[in-house]
DOKOL-56089 format. One record per residue (C-alpha): residue number from 1; x, y, z. Coordinates in steps of 0.2 Angstrom, whole numbers, always signed. Layout:
N
[tiza NUM, [X, Y, Z]]
...
This chain:
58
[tiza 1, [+0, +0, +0]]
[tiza 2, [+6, +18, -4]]
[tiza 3, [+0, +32, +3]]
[tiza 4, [+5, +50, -1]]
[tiza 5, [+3, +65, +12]]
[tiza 6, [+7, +85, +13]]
[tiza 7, [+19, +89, +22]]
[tiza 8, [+5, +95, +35]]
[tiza 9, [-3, +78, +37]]
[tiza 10, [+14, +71, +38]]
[tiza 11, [+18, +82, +52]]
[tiza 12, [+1, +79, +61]]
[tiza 13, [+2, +60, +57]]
[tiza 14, [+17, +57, +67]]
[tiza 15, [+15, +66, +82]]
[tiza 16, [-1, +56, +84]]
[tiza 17, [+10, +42, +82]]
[tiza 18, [+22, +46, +94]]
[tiza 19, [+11, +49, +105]]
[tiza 20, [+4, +34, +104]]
[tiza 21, [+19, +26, +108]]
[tiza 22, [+22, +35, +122]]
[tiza 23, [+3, +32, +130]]
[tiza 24, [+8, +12, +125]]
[tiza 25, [+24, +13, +135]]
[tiza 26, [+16, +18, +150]]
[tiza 27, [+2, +3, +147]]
[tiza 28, [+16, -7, +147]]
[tiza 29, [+22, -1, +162]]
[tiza 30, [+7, -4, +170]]
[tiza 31, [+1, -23, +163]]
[tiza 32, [+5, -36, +174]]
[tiza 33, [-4, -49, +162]]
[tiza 34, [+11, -56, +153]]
[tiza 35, [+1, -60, +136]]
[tiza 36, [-6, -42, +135]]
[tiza 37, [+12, -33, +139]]
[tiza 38, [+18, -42, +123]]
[tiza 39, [+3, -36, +114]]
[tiza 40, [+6, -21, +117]]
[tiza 41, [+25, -22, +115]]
[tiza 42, [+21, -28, +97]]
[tiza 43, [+11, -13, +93]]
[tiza 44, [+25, -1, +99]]
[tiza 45, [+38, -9, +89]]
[tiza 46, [+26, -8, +76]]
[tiza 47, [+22, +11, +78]]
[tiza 48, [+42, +15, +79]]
[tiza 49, [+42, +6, +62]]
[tiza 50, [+32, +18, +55]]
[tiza 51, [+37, +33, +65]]
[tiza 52, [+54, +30, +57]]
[tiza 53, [+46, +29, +40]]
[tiza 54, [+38, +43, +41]]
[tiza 55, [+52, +53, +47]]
[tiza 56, [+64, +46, +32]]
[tiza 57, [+53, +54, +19]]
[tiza 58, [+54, +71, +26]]
């Protein structure tokens, strides 16, 4: 899939990603249940994938 963006969605599109990431650390932080902390792991490597994406086609 390809997906083009301004400049200005770019800009909004990955500061809601990184925050995101941040709002998954702290659920990480606080999960105790060992299948849902890898859950969520999962989709924070996965945002930081993108997050970098988005970053290397600025």
């Amino acid at each position: 899939m390809q997906l083009t963006l301004t400049p200005q969605e770019q800009e909004v599109l990955s500061g809601a990603v990184k925050s995101a990431i941040s709002d998954l650390g702290t659920e990480v932080g606080h999960t105790d249940n060992q299948a849902m902390r890898q859950d969520l792991q999962k989709r924070k490597k996965v945002l930081l994938a993108v997050l970098d994406r988005l970053k290397s086609t600025v």
